[in-house]
C-alpha positions as CSV (number, residue, x, y, z in Angstrom):
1,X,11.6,20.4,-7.9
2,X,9.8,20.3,-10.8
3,X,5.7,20.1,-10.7
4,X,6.0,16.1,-12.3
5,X,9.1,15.0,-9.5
6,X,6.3,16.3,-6.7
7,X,3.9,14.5,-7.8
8,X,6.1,11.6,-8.6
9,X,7.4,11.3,-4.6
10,X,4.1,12.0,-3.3
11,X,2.7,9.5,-4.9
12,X,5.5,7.3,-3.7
13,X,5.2,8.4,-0.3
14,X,1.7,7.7,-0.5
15,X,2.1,4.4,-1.6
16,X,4.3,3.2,1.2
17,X,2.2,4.3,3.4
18,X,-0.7,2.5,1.9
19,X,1.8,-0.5,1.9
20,X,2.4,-0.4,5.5
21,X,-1.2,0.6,6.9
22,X,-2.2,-2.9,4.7
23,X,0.7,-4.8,6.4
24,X,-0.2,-3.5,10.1
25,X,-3.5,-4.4,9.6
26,X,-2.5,-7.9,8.5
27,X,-0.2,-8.3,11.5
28,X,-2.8,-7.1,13.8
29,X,-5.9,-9.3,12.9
30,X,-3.7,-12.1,12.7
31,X,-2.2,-11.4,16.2
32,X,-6.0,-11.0,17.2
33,X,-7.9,-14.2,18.8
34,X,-10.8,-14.1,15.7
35,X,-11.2,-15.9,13.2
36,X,-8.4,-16.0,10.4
37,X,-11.1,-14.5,7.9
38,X,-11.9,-11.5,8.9
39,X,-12.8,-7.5,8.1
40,X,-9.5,-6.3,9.4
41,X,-7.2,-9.2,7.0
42,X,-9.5,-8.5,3.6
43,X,-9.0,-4.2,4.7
44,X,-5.4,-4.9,5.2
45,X,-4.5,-7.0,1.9
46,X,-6.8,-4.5,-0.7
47,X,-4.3,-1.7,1.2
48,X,-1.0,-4.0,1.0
49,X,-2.6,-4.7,-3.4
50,X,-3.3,-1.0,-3.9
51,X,-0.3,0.2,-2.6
52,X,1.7,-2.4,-4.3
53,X,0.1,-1.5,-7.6
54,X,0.7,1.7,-7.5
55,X,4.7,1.6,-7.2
56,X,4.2,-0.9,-9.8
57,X,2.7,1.4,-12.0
58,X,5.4,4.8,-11.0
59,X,8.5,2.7,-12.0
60,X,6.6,0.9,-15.1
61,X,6.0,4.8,-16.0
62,X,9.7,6.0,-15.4
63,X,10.8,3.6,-18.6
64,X,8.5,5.0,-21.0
């Protein structure tokens, strides 16, 4: 495997993992008896964003 694919699937490995630390911690404050805003939900969607954005941005960059 070729320097650029290795980067290319660790950087997809890395996103889904982002993805689903951001959608655990979702689950879990929501499952929690606080408030609806709190630490854990705003922590959990910037992870669930970031990770999004970034397999956004690998398959925008396999067209070009």
């Amino acid at each position: 495997m070729s320097g650029r694919g290795l980067h290319r699937t660790g950087t997809l490995v890395l996103s889904l993992l982002m993805s689903a630390i951001g959608i655990g911690l979702i689950v879990e404050s929501l499952a929690a008896v606080g408030g609806v805003v709190s630490s854990r939900l705003l922590l959990g969607v910037l992870f669930l964003a970031a990770g999004g954005a970034r397999l956004y941005l690998l398959g925008r960059g396999r067209r070009t």
